[in-house]
TIGU-269140 format. One line per 8 residues: their letters; for each residue x, y, z of C-alpha. Coordinates in steps of 0.05 Angstrom, whole numbers, plus 32768, in hexadecimal, padded with zeros to 4 digits. Example, Ala and Ser with C-alpha at 12.3 -4.5 7.8 and 13.67 -1.06 7.14 Angstrom:
AS) 80F6:7FA6:809C | 8111:7FEB:808F
***
This chain:
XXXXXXXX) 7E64:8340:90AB | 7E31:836C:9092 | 7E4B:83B0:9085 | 7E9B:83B7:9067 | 7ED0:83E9:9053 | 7EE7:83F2:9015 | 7F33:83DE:902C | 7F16:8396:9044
XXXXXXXX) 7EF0:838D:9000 | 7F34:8396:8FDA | 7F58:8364:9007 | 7F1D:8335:9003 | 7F1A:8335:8FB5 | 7F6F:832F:8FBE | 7F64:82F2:8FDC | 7F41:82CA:8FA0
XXXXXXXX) 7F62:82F4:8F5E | 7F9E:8313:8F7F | 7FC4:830C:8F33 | 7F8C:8332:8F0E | 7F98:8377:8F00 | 7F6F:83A7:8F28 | 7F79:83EA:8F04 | 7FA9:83FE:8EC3
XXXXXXXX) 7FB9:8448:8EB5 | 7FF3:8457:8E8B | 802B:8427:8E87 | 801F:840E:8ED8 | 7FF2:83CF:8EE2 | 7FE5:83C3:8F26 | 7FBB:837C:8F3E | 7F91:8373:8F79
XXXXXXXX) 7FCB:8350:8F9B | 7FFE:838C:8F9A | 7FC2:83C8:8FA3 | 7FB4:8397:8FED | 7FF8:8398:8FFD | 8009:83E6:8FE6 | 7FD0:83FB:9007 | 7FDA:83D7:9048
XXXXXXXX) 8023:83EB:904E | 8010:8439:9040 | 7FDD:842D:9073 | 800B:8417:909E | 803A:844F:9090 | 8009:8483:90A1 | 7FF6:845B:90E4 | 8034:8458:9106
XXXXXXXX) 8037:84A6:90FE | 7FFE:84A6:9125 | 7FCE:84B4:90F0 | 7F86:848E:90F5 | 7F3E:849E:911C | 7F52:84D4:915D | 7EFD:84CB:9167 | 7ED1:849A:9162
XXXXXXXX) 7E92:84A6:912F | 7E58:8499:9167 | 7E7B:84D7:9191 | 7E6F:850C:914E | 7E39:852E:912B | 7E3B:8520:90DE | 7E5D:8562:90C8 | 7E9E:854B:9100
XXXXXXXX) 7ED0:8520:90ED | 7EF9:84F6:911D | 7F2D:84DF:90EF | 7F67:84FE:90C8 | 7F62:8513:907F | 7F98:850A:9050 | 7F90:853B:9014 | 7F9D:851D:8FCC
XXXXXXXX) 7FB7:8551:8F96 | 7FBC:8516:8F5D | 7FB4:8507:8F1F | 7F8E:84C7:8F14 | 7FD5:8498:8F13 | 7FD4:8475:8F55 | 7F98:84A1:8F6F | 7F70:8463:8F84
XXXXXXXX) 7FA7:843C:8FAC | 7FAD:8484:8FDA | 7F64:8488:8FE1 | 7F68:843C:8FF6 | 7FA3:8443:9020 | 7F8E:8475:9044 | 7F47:845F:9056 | 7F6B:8417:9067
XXXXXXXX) 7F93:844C:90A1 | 7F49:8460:90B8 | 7F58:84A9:9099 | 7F32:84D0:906B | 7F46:84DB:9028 | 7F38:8526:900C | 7F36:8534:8FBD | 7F4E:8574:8FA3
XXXXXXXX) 7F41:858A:8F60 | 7F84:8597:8F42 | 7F65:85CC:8F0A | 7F5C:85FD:8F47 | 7F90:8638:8F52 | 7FC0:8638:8F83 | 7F92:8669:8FA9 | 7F5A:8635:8FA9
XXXXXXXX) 7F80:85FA:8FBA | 7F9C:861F:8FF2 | 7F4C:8636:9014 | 7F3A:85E5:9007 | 7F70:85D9:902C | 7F65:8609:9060 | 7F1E:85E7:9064 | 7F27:85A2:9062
XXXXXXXX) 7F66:85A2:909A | 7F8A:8565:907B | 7FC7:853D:90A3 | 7FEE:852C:906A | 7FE4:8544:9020 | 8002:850E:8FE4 | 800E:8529:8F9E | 802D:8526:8F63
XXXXXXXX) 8067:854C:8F52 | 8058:8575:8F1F | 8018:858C:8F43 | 8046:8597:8F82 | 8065:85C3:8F54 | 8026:85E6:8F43 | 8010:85F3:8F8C | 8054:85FA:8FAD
XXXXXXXX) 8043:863A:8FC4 | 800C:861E:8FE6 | 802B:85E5:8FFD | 8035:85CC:9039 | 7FFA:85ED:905A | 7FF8:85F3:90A7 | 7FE1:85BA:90CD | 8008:8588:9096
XXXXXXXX) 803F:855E:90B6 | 803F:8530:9080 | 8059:8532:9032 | 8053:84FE:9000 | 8066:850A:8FB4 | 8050:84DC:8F80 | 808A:84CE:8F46 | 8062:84F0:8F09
XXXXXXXX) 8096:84E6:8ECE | 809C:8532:8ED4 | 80EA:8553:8EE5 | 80C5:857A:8F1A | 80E0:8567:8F5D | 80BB:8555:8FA4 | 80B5:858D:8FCF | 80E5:8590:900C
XXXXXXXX) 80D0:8566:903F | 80AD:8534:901B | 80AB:84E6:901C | 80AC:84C3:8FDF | 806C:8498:8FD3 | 8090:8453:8FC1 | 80BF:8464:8FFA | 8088:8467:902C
XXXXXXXX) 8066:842E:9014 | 80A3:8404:9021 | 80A9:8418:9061 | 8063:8403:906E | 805A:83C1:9090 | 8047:8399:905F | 8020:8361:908D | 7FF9:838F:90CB
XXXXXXXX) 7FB1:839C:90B6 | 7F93:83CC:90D6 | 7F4E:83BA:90E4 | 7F1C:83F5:90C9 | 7ED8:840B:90DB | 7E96:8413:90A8 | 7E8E:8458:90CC | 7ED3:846E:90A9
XXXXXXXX) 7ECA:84A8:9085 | 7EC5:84BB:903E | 7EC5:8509:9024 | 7EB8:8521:8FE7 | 7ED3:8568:8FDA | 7E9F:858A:8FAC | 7E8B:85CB:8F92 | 7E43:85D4:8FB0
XXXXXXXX) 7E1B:8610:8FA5 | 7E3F:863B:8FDF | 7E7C:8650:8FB6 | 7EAC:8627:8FDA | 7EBB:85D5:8FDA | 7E92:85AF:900E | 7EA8:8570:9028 | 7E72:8540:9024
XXXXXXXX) 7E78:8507:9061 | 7E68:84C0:904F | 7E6F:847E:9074 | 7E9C:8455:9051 | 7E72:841D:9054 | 7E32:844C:9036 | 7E56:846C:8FF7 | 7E6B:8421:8FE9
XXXXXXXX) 7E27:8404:8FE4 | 7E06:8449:8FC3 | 7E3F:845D:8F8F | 7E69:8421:8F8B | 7E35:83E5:8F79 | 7E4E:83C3:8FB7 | 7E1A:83A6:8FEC | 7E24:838F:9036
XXXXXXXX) 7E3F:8346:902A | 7E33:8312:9057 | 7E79:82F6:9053 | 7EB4:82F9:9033 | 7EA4:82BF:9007 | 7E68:82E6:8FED | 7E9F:8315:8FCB | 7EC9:82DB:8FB5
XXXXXXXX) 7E8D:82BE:8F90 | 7E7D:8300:8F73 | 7EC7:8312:8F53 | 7EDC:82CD:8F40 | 7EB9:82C0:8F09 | 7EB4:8311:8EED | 7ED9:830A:8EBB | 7EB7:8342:8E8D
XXXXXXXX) 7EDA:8378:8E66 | 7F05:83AD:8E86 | 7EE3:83EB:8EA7 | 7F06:8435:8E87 | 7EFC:8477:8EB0 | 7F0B:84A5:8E88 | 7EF3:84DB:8EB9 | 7F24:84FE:8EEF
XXXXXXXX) 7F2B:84D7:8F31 | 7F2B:8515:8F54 | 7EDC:8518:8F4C | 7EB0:84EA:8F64 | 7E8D:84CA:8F2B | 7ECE:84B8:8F0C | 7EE3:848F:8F4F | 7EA5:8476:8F59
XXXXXXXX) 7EAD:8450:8F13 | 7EF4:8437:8F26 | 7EE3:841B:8F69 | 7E95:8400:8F49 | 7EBA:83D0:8F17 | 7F02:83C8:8F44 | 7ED1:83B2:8F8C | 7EB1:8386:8F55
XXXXXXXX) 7EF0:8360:8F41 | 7EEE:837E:8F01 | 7F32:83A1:8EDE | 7F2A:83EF:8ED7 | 7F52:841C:8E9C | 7F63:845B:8EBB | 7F6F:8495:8E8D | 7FBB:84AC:8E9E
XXXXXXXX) 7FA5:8501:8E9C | 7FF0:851B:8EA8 | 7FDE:853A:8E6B | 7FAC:855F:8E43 | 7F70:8536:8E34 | 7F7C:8510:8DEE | 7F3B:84ED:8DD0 | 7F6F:84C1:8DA5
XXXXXXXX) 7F8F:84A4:8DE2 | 7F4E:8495:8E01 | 7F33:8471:8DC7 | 7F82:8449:8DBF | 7F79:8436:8E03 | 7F2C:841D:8DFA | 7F42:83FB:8DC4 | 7F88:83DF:8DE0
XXXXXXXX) 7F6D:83C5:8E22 | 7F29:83AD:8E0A | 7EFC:83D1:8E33 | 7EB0:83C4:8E44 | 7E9A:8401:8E6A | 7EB7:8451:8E5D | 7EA3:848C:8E8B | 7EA5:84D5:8E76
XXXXXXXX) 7E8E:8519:8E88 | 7E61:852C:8E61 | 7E6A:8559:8E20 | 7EA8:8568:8E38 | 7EBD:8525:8E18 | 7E90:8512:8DF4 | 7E9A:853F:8DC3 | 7EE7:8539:8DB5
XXXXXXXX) 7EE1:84F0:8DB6 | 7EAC:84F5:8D7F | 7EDC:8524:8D54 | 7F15:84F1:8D59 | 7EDE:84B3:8D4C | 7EC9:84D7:8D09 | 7F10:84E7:8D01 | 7F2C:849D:8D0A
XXXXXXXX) 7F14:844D:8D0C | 7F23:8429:8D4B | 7F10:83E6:8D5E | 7ED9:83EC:8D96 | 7EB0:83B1:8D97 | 7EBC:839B:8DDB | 7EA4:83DF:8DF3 | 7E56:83D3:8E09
XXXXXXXX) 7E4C:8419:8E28 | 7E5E:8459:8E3E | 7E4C:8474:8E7E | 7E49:84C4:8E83 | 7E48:84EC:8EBA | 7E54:8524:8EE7 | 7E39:8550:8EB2 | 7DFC:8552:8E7A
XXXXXXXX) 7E0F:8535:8E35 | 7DEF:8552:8E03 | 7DBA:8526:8DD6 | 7DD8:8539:8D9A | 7E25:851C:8DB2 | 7DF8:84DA:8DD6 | 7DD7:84CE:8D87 | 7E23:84E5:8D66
XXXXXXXX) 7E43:84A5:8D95 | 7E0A:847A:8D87 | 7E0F:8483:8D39 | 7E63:8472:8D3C | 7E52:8440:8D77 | 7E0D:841D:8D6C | 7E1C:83E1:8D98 | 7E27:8410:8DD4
XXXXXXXX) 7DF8:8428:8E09 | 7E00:8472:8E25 | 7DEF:8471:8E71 | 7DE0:84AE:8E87 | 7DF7:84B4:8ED9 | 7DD5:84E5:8EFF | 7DED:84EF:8F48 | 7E17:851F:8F76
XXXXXXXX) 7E4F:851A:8FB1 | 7E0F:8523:8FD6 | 7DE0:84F4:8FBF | 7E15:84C6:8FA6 | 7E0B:8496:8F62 | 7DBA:849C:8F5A | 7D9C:8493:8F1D | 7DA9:847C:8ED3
XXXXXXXX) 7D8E:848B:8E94 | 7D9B:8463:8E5A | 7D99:8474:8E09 | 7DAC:8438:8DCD | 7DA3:8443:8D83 | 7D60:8453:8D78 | 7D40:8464:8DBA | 7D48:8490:8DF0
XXXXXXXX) 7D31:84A0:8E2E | 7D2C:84E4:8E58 | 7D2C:84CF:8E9B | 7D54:84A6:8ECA | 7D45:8466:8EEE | 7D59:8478:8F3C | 7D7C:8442:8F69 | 7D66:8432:8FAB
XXXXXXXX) 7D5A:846E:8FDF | 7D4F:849B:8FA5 | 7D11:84C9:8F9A | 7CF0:850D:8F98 | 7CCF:8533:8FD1 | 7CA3:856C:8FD5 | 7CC2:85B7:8FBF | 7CAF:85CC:9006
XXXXXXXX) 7CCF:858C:9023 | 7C95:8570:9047 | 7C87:8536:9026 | 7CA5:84FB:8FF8 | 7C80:84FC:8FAF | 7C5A:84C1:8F92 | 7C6B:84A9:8F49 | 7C3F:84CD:8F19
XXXXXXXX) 7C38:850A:8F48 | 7C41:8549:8F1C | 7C5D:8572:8F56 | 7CA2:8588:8F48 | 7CCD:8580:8F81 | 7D10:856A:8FA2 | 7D40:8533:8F87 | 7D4C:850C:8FC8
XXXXXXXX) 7D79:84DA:8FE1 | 7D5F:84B0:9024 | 7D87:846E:9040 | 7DCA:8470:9037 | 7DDD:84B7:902F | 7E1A:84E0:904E | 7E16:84F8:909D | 7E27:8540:9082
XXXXXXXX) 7E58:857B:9069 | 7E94:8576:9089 | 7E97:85B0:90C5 | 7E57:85CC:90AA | 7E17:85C0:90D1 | 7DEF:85F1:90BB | 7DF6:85D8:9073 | 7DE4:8597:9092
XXXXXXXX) 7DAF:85A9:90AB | 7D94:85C5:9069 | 7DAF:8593:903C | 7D97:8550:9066 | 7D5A:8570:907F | 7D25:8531:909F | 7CE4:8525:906E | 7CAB:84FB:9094
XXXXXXXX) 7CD9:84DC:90C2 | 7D0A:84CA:908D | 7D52:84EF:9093 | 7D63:8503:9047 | 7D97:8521:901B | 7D78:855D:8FEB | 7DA0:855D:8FA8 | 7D84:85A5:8F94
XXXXXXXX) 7D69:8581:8F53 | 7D23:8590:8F47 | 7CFA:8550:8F28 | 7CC5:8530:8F1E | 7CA6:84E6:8F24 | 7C94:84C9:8EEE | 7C59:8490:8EEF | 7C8F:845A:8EE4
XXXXXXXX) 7CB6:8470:8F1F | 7CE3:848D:8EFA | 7D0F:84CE:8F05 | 7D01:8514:8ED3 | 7D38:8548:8EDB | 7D1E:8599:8ED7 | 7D6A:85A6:8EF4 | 7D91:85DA:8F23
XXXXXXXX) 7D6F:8605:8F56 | 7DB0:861C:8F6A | 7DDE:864B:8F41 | 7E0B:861C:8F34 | 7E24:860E:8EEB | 7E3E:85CA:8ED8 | 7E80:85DB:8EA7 | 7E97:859D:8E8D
XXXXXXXX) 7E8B:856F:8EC9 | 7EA9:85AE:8EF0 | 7E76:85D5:8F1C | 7E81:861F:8F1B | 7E56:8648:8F4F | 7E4F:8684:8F28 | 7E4E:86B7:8F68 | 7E9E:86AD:8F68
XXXXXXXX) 7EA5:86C0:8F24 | 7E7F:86FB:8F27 | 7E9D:8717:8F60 | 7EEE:8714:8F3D | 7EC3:873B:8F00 | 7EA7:876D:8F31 | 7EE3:877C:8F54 | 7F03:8790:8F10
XXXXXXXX) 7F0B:87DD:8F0D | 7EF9:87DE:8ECF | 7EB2:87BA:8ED8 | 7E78:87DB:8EF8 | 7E4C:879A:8F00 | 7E48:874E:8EE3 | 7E20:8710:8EDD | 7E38:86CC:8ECD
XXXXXXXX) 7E08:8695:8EB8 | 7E15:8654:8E91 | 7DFF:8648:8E4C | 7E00:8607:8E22 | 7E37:85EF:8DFF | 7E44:85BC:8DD0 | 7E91:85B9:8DF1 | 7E80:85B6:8E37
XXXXXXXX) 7E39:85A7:8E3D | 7E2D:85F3:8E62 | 7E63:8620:8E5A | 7E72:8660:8E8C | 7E64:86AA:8E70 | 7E5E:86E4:8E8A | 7E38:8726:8E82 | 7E5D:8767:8E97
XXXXXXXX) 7E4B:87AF:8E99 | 7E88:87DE:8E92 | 7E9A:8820:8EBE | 7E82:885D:8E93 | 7EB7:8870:8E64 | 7EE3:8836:8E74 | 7EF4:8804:8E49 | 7F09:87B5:8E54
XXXXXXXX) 7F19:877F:8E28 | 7F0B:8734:8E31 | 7F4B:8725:8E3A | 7F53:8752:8E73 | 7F17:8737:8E96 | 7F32:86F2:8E80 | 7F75:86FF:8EA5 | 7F55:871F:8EE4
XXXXXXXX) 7F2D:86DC:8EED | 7F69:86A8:8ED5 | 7F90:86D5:8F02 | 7F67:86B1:8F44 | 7F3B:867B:8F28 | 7F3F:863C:8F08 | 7F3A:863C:8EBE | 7EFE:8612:8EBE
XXXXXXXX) 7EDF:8651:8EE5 | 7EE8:8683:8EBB | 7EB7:8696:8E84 | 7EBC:8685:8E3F | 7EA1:86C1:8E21 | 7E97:8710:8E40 | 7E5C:8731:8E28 | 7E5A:877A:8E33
XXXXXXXX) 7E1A:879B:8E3D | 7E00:87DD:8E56 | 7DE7:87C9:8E95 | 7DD9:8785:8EB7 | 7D90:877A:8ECB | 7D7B:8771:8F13 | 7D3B:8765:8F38 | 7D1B:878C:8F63
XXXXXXXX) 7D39:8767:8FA1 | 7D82:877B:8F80 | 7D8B:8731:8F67 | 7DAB:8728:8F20 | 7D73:8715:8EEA | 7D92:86D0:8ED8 | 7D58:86C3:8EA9 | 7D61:86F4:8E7E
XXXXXXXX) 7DB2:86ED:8E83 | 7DAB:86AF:8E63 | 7D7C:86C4:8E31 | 7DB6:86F4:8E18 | 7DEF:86CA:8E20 | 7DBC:8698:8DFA | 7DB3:86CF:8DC2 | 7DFD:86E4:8DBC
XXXXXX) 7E0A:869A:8DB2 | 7DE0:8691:8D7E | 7DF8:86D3:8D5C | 7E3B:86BF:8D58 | 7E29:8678:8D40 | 7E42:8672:8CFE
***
């Protein structure tokens, strides 16, 4: 068969270990049997109101999309039977990071043009002013445990899978569509475009199998540990690590987040269900998780690594998990919506590494684009992607055109990640070009912040930079110059930007100073607004 969709992989491994359990969050265990049967009936569902492909891929350029998107505002309980069900109809599922304000939800809405939006009900709750927004003829709420009810005119999920036929299959495409909502470095989400069939082979450890009987020889006998993501669905490193061990036949933990994050329910889980793998974000987790493993003893020996990505961890949390963990190996994943799963690094007990081994397709070019760099070139360049990479931003060509730009013949992705090759081959990180600050696996385009803080009366200018943090890996803070005479507190400046951007957004600390620096072309001097929000750090270190 050569290339396949990720629906037709889940019925395929159905067909050998229909009884094993395909993912486990909370109290709900669902096997590959029941997610190929719930999946094809919602497909079904969504079919026969004439939802599907309305143009076929070879008729578009790679920022167009032929096919309908279905918006998911959900936790990570049932998140990967929608995104399955709805690529099984040939439409495209659309993430939407629940941490965003109503406001926010609302523009990525406005973007992204969705057919039918599912979510749970307390975050239909959260957004119901937003919610339905034009172009939606479809509602589905997702029973959350919470006393909030579905919003008026909505189907209940279970009820429209039941009315699904549970035996039509509707016969899907590798040019079905993936998108992957993400920040970027334009202060808005972009939707990145992938072929189905190219995200699974890049990000999902899957390959083009000959047969069907390839995949049966491939999941029968797996019969290692369970997978955990720990990380939110609603990014794409944390589904890439459900659907890498689940398209492998392999059980995957799912954290239940309905509530705050709790380090001791992540480690009662690891321990309960016997996990092999875990996936984090970064510092963001690691560091609670080391608090509660100093705090408490649970029994981990099954667990053979952790996986962390989406954001840096720092080397001082990597060495902290090591020292309570000493059988485990910290892989280090280093990719983007863009680029998709790329690279690893990998640290044990006693030796470390700094750079990352890349998979296939990955490499560095030039810095002026013209060329592809040889290992052991000490040009600093472009972290590239070539192969399988996306077709583009979705209704965006000119940040296709800039983003997938064509590099001696070879049509590439540009991660805007400068690196170098090492002699080995090998991948090293100098990081960001962009002014984009990675907040505990969040990204945070600091432009948007700094226009809420300038249109305070009460501030005559501000810069916002990221600085490191021992919580979040880089955490956001802000430098502000006051009106003469006026005075404003950080509270005030925190409610003005709580008041219309997610919390993860907003800066952690307000630094008042006399006047912020600029250069002589009227750009803010970043460099030396990190060297103070560096110094004030370190001041008010204890």
């Amino acid at each position: 068969m050569g290339e396949w969709t990720i629906g037709d992989v889940v019925d395929t491994i159905a067909e050998v270990v229909g009884d094993r359990p395909m993912t486990v969050c909370g109290e709900r265990t669902t096997t590959y049997a029941e997610m190929a049967e719930r999946t094809r009936r919602f497909a079904n569902f969504l079919a026969e109101r004439d939802f599907g492909v309305h143009c076929d891929r070879d008729q578009l350029d790679g920022w167009q999309c032929g096919q309908d998107r279905v918006a998911l505002i959900m936790y990570n309980d049932r998140y990967p039977e929608m995104v399955i069900g709805a690529l099984k109809a040939r439409c495209v599922p659309v993430n939407v990071n629940h941490h965003y304000t109503p406001r926010e939800v609302a523009e990525l809405l406005d973007y992204v043009k969705p057919r039918a939006v599912v979510y749970h009900r307390a975050l239909g709750a959260k957004f119901a002013e937003v919610l339905p927004p034009a172009g939606v003829d479809l509602m589905i709420a997702v029973e959350d445990g919470s006393d909030h009810p579905a919003l008026p005119g909505s189907v209940d999920l279970d009820d429209a899978i039941a009315a699904g036929d549970p035996d039509s299959r509707i016969a899907g495409s590798p040019d079905d569509l993936m998108m992957y909502c993400t920040g970027g470095t334009t202060g808005r989400p972009k939707g990145v475009l992938w072929r189905q069939s190219d995200t699974y082979v890049s990000s999902m450890v899957g390959a083009d199998h000959a047969c069907a009987g390839e995949i049966h020889d491939k999941v029968r006998n797996n019969l290692g540990p369970a997978w955990f993501a720990v990380s939110p669905l609603m990014h794409a490193a944390g589904l890439w690590t459900v659907f890498s061990g689940a398209l492998a036949g392999l059980s995957v933990v799912i954290y239940d987040d309905r509530s705050k994050f709790d380090p001791k329910a992540v480690l009662r889980t690891a321990e309960r269900e016997k996990v092999g793998l875990m996936t984090m974000v970064g510092d963001a987790y690691a560091a609670p998780l080391i608090e509660e493993l100093h705090r408490a003893s649970y029994d981990l020996s099954t667990l053979y690594a952790i996986g962390t990505g989406g954001a840096a961890t720092n080397p001082k949390h990597v060495q902290a998990l090591l020292e309570k963990l000493p059988q485990v190996t910290i892989i280090n994943g280093y990719g983007s919506s863009e680029t998709g799963n790329m690279g690893f690094g990998h640290n044990q007990k006693g030796s470390s590494r700094e750079t990352f081994d890349l998979r296939e397709g990955g490499t560095v070019v030039s810095a002026d684009l013209t060329r592809f760099v040889e290992p052991g070139d000490p040009e600093i360049g472009w972290v590239v992607r070539q192969g399988r990479i996306p077709l583009g931003y979705f209704d965006d060509p000119d940040a296709t055109r800039a983003t997938f730009p064509v590099v001696q013949g070879q049509r590439v992705v540009v991660s805007g990640d400068r690196a170098s090759l090492e002699a080995d081959g090998t991948l090293r990180l100098y990081g960001r070009d962009s002014l984009v600050v990675n907040t505990g696996g969040e990204k945070v385009f600091v432009e948007e912040v700094e226009a809420v803080l300038r249109a305070h009366p009460g501030v005559a200018d501000a810069v916002v930079v990221g600085r490191d943090s021992d919580r979040w890996g880089q955490e956001i803070v802000a430098l502000v110059a006051t009106r003469p005479g006026i005075t404003v507190s950080g509270d005030d400046l925190h409610a003005a930007c709580t008041a219309v951007l997610a919390r993860f957004k907003t800066p952690k600390e307000f630094i008042v100073v006399d006047e912020v620096r600029r250069l002589g072309n009227g750009k803010a001097d970043y460099r030396w607004a990190k060297s103070l929000a560096a110094e004030a750090n370190t001041v008010a270190a204890p």
